[in-house]
C-alpha positions as CSV (number, residue, x, y, z in Angstrom):
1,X,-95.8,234.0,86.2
2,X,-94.2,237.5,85.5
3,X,-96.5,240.0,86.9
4,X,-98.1,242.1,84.8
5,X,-98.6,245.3,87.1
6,X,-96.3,247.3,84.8
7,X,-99.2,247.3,82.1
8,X,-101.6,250.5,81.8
9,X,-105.1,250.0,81.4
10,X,-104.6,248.0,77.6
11,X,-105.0,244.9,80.5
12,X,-107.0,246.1,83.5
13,X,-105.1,244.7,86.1
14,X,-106.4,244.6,89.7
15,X,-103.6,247.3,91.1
16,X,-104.5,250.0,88.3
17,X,-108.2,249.6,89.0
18,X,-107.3,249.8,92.7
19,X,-109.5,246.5,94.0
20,X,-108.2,244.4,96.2
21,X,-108.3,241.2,95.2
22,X,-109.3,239.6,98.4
23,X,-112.5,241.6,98.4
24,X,-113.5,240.4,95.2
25,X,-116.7,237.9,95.5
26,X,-115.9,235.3,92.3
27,X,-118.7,233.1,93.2
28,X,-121.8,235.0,91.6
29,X,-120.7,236.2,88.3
30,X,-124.0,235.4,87.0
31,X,-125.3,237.8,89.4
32,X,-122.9,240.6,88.5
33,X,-123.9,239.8,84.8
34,X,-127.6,240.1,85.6
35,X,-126.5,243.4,87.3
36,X,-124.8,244.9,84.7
37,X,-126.9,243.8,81.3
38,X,-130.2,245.2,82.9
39,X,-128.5,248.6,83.3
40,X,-127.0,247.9,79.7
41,X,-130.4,247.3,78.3
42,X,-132.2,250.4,80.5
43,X,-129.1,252.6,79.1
44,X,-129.7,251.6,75.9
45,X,-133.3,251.9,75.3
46,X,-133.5,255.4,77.3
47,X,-130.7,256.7,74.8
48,X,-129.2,257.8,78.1
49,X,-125.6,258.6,77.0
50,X,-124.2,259.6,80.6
51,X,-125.8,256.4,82.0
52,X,-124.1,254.1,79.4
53,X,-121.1,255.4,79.5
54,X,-121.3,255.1,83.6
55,X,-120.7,251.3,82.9
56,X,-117.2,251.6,81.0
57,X,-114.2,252.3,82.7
58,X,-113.2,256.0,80.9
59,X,-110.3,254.3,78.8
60,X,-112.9,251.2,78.2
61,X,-113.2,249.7,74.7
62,X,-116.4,249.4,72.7
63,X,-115.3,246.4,69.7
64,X,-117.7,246.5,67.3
65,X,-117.9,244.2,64.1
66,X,-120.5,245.6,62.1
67,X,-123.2,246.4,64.0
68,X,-123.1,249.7,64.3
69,X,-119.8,250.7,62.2
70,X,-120.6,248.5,59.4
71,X,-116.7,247.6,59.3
72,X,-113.9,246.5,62.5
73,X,-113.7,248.7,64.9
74,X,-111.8,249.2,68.5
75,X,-113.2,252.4,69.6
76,X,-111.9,253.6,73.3
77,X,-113.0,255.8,75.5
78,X,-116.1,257.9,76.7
79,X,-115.7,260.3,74.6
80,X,-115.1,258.1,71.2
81,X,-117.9,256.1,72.6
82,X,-120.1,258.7,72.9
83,X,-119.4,260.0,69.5
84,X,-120.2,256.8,68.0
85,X,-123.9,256.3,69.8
86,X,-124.6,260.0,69.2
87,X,-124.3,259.0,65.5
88,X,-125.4,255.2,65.2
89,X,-127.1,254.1,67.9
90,X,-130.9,255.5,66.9
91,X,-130.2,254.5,63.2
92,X,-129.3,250.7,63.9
93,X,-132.1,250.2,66.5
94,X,-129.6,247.9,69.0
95,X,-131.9,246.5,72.0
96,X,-133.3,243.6,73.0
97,X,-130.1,242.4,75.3
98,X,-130.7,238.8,76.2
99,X,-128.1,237.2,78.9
100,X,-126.9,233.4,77.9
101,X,-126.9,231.0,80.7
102,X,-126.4,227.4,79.0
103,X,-122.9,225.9,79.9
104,X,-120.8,226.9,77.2
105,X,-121.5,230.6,77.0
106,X,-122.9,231.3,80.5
107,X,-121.4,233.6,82.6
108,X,-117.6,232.4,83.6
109,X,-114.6,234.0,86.0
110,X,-111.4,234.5,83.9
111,X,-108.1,234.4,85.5
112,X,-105.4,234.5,83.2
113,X,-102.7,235.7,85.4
114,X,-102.8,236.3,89.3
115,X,-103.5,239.9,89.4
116,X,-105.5,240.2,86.5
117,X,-109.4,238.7,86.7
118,X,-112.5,239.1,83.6
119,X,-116.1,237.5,84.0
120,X,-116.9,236.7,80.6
121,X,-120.6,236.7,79.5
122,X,-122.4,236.4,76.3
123,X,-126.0,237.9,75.5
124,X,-127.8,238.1,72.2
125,X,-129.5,241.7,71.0
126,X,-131.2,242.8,68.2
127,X,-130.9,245.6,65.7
128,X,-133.4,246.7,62.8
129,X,-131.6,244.4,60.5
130,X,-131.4,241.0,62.6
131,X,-130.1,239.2,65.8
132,X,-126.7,238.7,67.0
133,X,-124.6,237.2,69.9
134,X,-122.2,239.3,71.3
135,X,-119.6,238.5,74.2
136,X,-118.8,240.6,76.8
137,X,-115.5,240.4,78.9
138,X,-115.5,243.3,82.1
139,X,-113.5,242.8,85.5
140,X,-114.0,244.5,88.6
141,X,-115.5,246.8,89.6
142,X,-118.3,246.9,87.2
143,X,-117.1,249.3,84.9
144,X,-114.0,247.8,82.1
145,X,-114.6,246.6,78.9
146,X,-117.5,246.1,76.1
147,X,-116.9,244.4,72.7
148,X,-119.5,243.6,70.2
149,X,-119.5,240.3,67.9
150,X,-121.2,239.4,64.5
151,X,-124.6,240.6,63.4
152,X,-127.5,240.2,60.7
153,X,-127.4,236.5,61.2
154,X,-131.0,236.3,60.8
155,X,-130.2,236.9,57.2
156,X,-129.1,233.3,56.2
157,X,-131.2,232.3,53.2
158,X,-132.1,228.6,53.1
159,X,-131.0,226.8,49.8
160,X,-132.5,224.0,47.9
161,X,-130.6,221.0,48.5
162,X,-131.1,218.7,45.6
163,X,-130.6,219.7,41.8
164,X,-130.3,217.7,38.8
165,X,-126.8,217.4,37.6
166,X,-127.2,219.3,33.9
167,X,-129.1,221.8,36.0
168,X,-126.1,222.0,38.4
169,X,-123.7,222.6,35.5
170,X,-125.8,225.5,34.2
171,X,-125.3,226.9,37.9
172,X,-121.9,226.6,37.5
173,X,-121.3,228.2,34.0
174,X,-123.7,230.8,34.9
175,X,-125.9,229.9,32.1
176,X,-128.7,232.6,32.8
177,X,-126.8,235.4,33.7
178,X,-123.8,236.6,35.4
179,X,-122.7,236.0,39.3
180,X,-123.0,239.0,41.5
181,X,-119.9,238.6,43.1
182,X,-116.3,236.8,41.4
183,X,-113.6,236.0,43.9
184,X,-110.6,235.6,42.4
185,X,-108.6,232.5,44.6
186,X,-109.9,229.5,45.3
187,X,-108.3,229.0,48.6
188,X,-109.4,228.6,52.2
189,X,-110.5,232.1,52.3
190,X,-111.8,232.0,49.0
191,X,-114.2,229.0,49.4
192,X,-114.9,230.4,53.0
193,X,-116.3,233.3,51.5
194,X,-118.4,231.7,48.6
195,X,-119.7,229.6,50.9
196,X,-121.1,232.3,53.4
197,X,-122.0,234.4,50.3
198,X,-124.0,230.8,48.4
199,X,-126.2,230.4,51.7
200,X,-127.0,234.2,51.9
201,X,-128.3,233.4,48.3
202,X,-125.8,235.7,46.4
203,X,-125.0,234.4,43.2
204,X,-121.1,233.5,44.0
205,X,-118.4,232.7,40.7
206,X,-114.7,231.5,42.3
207,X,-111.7,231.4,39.8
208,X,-108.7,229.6,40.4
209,X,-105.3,229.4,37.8
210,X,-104.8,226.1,38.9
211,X,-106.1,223.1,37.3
212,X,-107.4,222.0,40.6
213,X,-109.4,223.1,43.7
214,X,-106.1,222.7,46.4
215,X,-103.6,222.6,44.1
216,X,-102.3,225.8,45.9
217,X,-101.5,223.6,49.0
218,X,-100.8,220.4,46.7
219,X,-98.1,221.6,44.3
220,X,-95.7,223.4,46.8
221,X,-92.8,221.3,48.9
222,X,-93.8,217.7,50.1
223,X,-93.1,218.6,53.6
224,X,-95.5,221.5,54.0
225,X,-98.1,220.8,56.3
226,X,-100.3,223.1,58.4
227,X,-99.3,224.6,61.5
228,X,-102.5,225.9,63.5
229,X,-104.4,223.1,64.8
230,X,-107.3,225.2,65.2
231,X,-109.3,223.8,62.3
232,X,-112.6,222.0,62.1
233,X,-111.5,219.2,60.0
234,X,-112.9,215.5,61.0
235,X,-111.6,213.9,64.3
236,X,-109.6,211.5,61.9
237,X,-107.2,213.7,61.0
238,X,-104.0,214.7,62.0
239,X,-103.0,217.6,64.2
240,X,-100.8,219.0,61.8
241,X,-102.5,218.2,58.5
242,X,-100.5,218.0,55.6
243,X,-100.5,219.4,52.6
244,X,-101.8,216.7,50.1
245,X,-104.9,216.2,53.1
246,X,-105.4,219.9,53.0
247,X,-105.8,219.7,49.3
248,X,-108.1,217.0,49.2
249,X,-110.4,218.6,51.4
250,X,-110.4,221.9,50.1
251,X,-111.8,220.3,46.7
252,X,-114.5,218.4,48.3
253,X,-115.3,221.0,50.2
254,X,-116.5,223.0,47.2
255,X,-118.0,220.0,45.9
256,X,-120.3,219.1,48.6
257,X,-121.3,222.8,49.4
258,X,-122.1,223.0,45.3
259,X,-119.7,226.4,45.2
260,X,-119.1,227.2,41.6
261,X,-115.4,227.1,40.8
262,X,-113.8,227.3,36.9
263,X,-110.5,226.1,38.0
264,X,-107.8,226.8,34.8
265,X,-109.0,230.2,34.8
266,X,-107.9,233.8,34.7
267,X,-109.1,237.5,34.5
268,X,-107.6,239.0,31.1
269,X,-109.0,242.8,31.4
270,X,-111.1,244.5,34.0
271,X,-112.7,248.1,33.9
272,X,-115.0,249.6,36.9
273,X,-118.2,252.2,36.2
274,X,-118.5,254.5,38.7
275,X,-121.5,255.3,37.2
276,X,-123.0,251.9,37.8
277,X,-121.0,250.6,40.6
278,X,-120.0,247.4,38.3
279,X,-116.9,245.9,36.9
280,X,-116.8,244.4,33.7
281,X,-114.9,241.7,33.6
282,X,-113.4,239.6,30.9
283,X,-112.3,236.0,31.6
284,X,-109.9,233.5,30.2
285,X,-112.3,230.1,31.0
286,X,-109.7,226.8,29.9
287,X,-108.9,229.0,26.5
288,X,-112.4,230.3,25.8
289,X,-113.3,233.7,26.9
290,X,-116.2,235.0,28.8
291,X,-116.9,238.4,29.6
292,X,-119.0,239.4,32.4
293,X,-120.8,242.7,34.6
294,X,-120.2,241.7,38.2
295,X,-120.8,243.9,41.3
296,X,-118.3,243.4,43.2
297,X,-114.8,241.7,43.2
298,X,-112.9,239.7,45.6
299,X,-109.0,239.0,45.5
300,X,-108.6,235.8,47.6
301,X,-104.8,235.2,46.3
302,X,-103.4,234.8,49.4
303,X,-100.4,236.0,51.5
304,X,-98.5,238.5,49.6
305,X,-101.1,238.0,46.4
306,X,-99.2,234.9,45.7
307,X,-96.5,237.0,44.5
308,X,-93.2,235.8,45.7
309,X,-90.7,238.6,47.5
310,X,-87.5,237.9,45.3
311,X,-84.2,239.9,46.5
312,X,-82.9,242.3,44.3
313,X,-79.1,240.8,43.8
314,X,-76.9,242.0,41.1
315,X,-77.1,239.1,38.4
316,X,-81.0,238.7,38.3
317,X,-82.9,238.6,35.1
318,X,-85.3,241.5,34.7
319,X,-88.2,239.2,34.9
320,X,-91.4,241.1,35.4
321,X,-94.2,238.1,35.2
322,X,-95.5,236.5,38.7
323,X,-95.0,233.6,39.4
324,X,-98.4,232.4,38.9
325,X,-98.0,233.4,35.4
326,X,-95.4,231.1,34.7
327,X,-92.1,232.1,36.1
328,X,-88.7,230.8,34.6
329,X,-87.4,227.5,36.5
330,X,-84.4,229.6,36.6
331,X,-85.0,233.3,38.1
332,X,-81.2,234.5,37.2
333,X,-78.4,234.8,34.6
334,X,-76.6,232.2,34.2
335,X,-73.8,234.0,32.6
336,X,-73.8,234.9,36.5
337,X,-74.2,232.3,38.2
338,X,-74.1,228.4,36.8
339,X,-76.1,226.9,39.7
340,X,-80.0,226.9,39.9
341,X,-82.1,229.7,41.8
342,X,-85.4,229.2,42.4
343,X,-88.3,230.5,45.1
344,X,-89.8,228.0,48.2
345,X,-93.1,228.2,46.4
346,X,-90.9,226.2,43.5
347,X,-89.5,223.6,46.2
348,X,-90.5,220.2,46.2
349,X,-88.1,217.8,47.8
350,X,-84.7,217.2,48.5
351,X,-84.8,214.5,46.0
352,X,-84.2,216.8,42.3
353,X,-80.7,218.0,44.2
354,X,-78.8,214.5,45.1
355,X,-75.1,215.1,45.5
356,X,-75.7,218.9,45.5
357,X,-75.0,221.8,47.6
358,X,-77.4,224.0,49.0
359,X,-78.3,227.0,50.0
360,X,-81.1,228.5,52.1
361,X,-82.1,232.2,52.0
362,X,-84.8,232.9,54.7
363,X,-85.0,231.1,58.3
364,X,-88.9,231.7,58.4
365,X,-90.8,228.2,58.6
366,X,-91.0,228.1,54.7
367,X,-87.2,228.0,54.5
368,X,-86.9,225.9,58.1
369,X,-89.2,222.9,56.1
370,X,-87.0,223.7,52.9
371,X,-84.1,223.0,54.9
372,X,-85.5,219.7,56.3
373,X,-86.6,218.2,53.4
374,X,-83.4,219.4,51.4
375,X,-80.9,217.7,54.6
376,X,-82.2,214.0,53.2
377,X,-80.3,214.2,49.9
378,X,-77.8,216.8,50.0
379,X,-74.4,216.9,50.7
380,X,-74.0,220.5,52.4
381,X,-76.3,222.5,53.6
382,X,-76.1,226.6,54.3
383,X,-78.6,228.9,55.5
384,X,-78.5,232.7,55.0
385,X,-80.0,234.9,57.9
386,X,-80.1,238.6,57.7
387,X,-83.2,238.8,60.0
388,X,-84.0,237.2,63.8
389,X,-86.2,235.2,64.2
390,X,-89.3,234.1,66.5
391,X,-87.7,230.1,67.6
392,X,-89.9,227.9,69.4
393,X,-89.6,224.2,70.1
394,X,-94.0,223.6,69.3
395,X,-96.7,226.0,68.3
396,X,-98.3,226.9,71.8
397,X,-101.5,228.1,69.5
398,X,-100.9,231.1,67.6
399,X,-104.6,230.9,69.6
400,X,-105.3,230.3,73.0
401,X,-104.9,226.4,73.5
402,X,-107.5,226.5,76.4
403,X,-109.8,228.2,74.1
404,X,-109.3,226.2,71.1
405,X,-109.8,222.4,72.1
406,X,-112.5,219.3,71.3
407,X,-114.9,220.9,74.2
408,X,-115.3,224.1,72.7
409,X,-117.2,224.2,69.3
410,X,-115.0,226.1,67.0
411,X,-117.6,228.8,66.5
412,X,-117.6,229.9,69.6
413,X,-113.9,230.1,70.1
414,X,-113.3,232.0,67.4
415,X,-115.6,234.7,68.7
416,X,-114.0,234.6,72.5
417,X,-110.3,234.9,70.6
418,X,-111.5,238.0,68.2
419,X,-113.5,239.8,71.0
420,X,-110.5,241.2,72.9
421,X,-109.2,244.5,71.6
422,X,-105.9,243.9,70.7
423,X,-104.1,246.2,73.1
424,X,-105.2,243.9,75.2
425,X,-104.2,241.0,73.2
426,X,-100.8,241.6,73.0
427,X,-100.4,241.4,77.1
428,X,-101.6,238.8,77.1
429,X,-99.7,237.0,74.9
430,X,-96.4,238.6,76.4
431,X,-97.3,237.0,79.8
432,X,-97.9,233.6,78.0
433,X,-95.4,234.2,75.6
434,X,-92.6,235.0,78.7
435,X,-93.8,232.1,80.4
436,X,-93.0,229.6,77.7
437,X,-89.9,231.0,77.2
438,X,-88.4,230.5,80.4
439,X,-90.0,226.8,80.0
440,X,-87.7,226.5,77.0
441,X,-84.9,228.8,77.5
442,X,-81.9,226.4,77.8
443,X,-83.0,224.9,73.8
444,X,-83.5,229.1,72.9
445,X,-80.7,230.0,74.6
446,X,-78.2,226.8,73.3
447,X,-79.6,227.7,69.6
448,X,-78.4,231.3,69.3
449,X,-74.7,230.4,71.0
450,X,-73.8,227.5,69.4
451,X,-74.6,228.2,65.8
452,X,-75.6,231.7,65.5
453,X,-78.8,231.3,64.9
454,X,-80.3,234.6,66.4
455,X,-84.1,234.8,67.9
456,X,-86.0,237.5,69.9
457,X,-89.8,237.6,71.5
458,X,-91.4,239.2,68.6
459,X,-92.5,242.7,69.2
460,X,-92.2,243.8,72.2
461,X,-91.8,240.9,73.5
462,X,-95.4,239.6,72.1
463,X,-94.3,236.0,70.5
464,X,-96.4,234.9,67.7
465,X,-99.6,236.9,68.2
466,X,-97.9,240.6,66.6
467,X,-96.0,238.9,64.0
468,X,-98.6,236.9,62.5
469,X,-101.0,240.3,62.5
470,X,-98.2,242.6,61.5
471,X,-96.4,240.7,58.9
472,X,-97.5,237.2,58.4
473,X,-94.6,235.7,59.2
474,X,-91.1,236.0,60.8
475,X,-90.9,233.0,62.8
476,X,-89.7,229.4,62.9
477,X,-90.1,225.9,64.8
478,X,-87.7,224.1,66.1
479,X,-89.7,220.5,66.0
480,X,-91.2,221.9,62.5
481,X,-88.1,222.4,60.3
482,X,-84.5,222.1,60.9
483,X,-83.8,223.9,63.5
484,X,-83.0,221.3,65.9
485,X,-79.8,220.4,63.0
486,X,-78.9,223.8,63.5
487,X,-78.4,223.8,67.0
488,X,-76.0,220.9,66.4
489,X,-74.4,222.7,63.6
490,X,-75.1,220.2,60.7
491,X,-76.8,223.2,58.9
492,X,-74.1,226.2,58.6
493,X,-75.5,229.9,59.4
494,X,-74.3,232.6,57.7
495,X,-75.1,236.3,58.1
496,X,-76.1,239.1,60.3
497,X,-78.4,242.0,60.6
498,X,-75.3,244.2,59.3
499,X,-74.7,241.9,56.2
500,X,-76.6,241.1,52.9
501,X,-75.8,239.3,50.2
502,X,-74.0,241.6,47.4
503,X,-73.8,239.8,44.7
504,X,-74.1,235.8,42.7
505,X,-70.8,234.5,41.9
506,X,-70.1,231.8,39.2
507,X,-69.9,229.1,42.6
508,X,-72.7,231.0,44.8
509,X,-73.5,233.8,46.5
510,X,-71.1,236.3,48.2
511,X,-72.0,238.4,51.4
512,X,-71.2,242.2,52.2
513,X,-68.6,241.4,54.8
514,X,-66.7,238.8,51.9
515,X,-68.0,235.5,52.6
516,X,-68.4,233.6,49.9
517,X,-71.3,230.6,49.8
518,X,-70.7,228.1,47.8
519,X,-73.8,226.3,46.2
520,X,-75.4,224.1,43.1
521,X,-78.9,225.6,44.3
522,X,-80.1,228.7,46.1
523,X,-83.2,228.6,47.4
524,X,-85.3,232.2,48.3
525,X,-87.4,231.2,51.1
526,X,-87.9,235.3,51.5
527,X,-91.6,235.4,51.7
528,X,-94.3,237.0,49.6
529,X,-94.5,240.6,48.6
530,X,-97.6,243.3,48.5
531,X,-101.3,241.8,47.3
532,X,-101.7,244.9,45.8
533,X,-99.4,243.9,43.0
534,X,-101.6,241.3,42.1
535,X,-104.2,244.0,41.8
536,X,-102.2,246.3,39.6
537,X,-101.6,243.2,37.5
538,X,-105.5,242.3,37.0
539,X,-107.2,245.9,37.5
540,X,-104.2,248.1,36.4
541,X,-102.0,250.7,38.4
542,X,-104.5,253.4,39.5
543,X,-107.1,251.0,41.0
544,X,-104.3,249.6,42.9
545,X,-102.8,252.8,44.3
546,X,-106.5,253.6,45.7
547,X,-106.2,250.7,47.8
548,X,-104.8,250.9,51.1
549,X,-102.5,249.3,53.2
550,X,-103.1,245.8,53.1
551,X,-102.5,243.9,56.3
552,X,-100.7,245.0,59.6
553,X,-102.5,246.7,62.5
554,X,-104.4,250.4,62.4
555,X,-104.3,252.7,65.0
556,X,-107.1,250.6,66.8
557,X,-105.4,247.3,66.5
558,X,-107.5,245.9,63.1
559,X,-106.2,244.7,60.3
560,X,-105.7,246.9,57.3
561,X,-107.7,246.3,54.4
562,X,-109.2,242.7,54.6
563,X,-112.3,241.4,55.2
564,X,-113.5,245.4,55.2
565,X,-113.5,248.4,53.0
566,X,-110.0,248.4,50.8
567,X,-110.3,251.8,49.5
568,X,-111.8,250.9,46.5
569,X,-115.5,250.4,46.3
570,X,-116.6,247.2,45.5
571,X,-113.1,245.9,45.4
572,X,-112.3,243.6,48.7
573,X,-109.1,241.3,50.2
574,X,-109.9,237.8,51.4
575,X,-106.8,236.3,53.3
576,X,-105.9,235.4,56.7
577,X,-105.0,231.9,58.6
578,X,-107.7,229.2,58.7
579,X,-109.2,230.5,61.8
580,X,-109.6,234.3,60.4
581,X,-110.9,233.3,57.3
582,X,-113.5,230.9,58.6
583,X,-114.2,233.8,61.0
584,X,-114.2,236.9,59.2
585,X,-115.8,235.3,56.1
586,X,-119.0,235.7,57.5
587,X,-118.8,239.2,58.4
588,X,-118.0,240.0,54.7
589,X,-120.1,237.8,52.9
590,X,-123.1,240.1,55.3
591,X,-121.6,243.5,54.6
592,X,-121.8,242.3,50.5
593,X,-125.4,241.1,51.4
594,X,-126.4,244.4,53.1
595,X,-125.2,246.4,50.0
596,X,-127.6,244.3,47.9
597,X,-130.5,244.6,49.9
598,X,-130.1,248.3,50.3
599,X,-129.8,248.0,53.8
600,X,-126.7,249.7,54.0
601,X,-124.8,252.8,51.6
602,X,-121.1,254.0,51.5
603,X,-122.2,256.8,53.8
604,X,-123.5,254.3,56.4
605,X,-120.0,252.9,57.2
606,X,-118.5,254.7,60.3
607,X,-115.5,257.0,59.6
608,X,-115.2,259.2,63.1
């Protein structure tokens, strides 16, 4: 296991905190907890700054999900820490600290790597709005690193569980009035959030353009399928679910939880008071229009807003609808090229191009499946890559697979995974991430000399874990795809990091460097672009350039504009993975709730 020494106090190994690791007692860490949470609490309660702060390391982090920030948060340091109690700590009214001793959340040594140890705990507190749990990670001595989890979960409002099924309909349409919140996207993070935001008892409207709940999932390629198995679907189902399955469930997951969805939908105008803190919003309802005053307004469109990133390539129609709107078959002239050209959301199956020849722009899993399912009918296949590529033979768990398994209730895993701060995240996952790779090194290392097919570690050397937070994508499979055909060079690679594609040509596609690519179908599998077109496209261009980045990593290590302020009041991003979503769906659908009860104001949220 590669040593992880090197590494400054973003993982608090043993060398930089000086203990030696023989001294350490490991077989009392409820004892230590004890210890350390009665100080806590006496810190706490006294307002004693200098005696809280005597239980961080100086370069500790405090991560705080709402409860005192009112948004994510990765503060480090005495002095940031400090800063925030002096302004939040007498306001929220935190106390009440109450150790955890049951089984599953009891106190537990952690020993990822040799020289690097945590005792994990978990404790529930109170503020003046509610309880909460919150998990605590710390290693030796006692003095490393705090992190706070969910709060306000005393909130939950009970529903009725039966209704009558015209009364149910008038739910649905909104009969007697409008819906506080609309989330446009009726998705896994959509549906995650209406949900949450139904049992607070917030009147919740979801819109979908499709004619279906899951017809996002159920109308792209036949191969897709889902690639974190950190989901809790039934026992029944397969590891990696497939798309049609995912579909299915989606829809009846709105059903039973009685979410109201107008699938066939779509916003036609929007306008925000500033005055009022509303949006009026008109709606396109199956043909008939509905207008509507809602407070606030969720885009759940997904990666990229659903928008697919198309390549600017001499030859290209000036085509300026989304694809959701209804997007030619055919995205470019054919006076320049005779072939077809479409985008991987567009794919289906290798079975519409028989006989033909392919090509494949993108080496991402989207173009990997494209590939696979395109290999059973096709008579040559070429891939285009510009960009390296993350290559692995299985997902290890974009997760931690020894946090995420059948003995851990999903819950409480996805709190453990989000309470590191993700300095030290991304260690960690380099040590894991190292380790696989020299599992699988000789398949990595045949797969770039044999057919050009060119791979890295992700950012510095982190695997999965930076690229899926700083750009959503960027990496492929090699028992998900085609990559195994391209180390054996039935799939031709083309390209380099130096060379683009110029221009179409009547036959295909030609490459800076002269290569020509010969084709009867191109296939983009380039991604998605910026959600914030979709927002210039249903709240127009200056609502959109108020919103912030959307998605990558702050200077703390949070994500950037979901699930939290956008920039925009009132206006808010729903989209992550399965496991964020189902996560961080909660902690929105609270922060909406607070607004409404008054408990909290735009001033409230933590800035410093």
């Amino acid at each position: 296991m590669t040593s992880l020494n090197e590494i400054p106090f973003d993982c608090p190994t043993l060398p930089y905190l000086n203990v030696d690791s023989s001294l350490i007692d490991t077989s009392s860490p409820l004892e230590q907890a004890e210890k350390w949470l009665l100080a806590f609490d006496a810190s706490i309660s006294s307002q004693n700054m200098d005696s809280v702060l005597s239980l961080f390391h100086e370069h500790g982090f405090w991560k705080d999900m709402l409860t005192l920030t009112w948004d994510f948060r990765t503060i480090r340091g005495h002095l940031a820490i400090r800063k925030l109690l002096d302004a939040r700590l007498a306001a929220t009214g935190l106390s009440t600290f109450h150790l955890l001793e049951d089984a599953l959340r009891g106190p537990v040594v952690i020993a990822p790597f040799p020289d690097l140890l945590f005792i994990r705990f978990c404790f529930n507190f109170e503020t003046a709005h509610g309880k909460a749990p919150l998990s605590l990670s710390w290693s030796p001595p006692l003095a490393a690193i705090g992190r706070h989890g969910p709060c306000l979960l005393a909130l939950v409002v009970s529903r009725h569980t039966q209704r009558r099924l015209d009364r149910r309909q008038r739910e649905i349409d909104f009969g007697d009035g409008d819906p506080t919140v609309l989330i446009i996207g009726a998705g896994h993070s959509g549906l995650n959030l209406a949900a949450r935001l139904t049992h607070l008892g917030i009147p919740t409207l979801v819109i979908d353009r499709n004619q279906r709940v899951g017809d996002s999932w159920r109308n792209r390629y036949n191969a897709l399928c889902l690639h974190t198995p950190i989901c809790n679907f039934p026992k029944t189902f397969p590891i990696y679910c497939p798309a049609s399955k995912i579909a299915d469930w989606l829809e009846s997951y709105a059903t039973a939880l009685d979410l109201n969805v107008w699938p066939s939908s779509s916003i036609s105008s929007t306008s925000f008071s500033q005055e009022t803190e509303m949006w009026q919003v008109s709606i396109n309802r199956g043909g008939k229009a509905r207008s509507m005053r809602v407070k606030h307004l969720v885009f759940a469109t997904g990666l990229g807003g659903g928008i697919p990133n198309i390549p600017d390539i001499t030859g290209k129609v000036g085509c300026s609808c989304l694809l959701s709107y209804g997007w030619p078959r055919n995205l470019y002239d054919q006076e320049s090229y005779r072939g077809i050209v479409i985008h991987s959301t567009q794919f289906t199956s290798g079975a519409e191009y028989q006989g033909k020849k392919v090509i494949v722009v993108g080496t991402g899993t989207s173009g990997s499946e494209a590939l696979e399912a395109a290999l059973k009918g096709t008579t040559k296949l070429s891939v285009f890559m510009q960009a390296v590529s993350l290559d692995r033979l299985s997902v290890p768990c974009a997760r931690n697979p020894e946090m995420y398994n059948e003995q851990i209730p999903t819950e409480f895993s996805d709190l453990l995974s989000e309470a590191f701060p993700h300095p030290t995240q991304k260690h960690l996952w380099k040590g894991l991430d190292s380790a696989y790779c020299k599992r699988e090194g000789q398949v990595c290392n045949t797969t770039s000399a044999k057919a050009g097919f060119r791979t890295w570690l992700g950012p510095d050397g982190g695997g999965f874990l930076p690229l899926i937070l700083q750009r959503g994508g960027g990496y492929t499979l090699v028992k998900i795809g085609t990559s195994a055909e391209i180390i054996n060079g039935s799939i031709k690679v083309k390209g380099s990091p130096q060379v683009s594609v110029r221009r179409f040509t009547e036959e295909g596609l030609e490459l800076e460097d002269g290569t020509v690519l010969d084709g009867d179908v191109v296939v983009f599998a380039t991604g998605f672009g910026d959600v914030r077109t979709s927002i210039s496209e249903v709240c127009g261009a200056d609502v959109a350039a108020k919103v912030g980045i959307v998605w990558d990593l702050d200077a703390e290590g949070e994500l950037n504009g979901v699930w939290r302020k956008t920039g925009y009041p009132r206006l808010w991003i729903a989209k992550s993975d399965f496991a964020r979503s189902r996560f961080h769906s909660l902690h929105l659908a609270l922060h909406i709730k607070a607004i409404e009860e008054g408990i909290v104001r735009e001033g409230d949220v933590y800035t410093a």
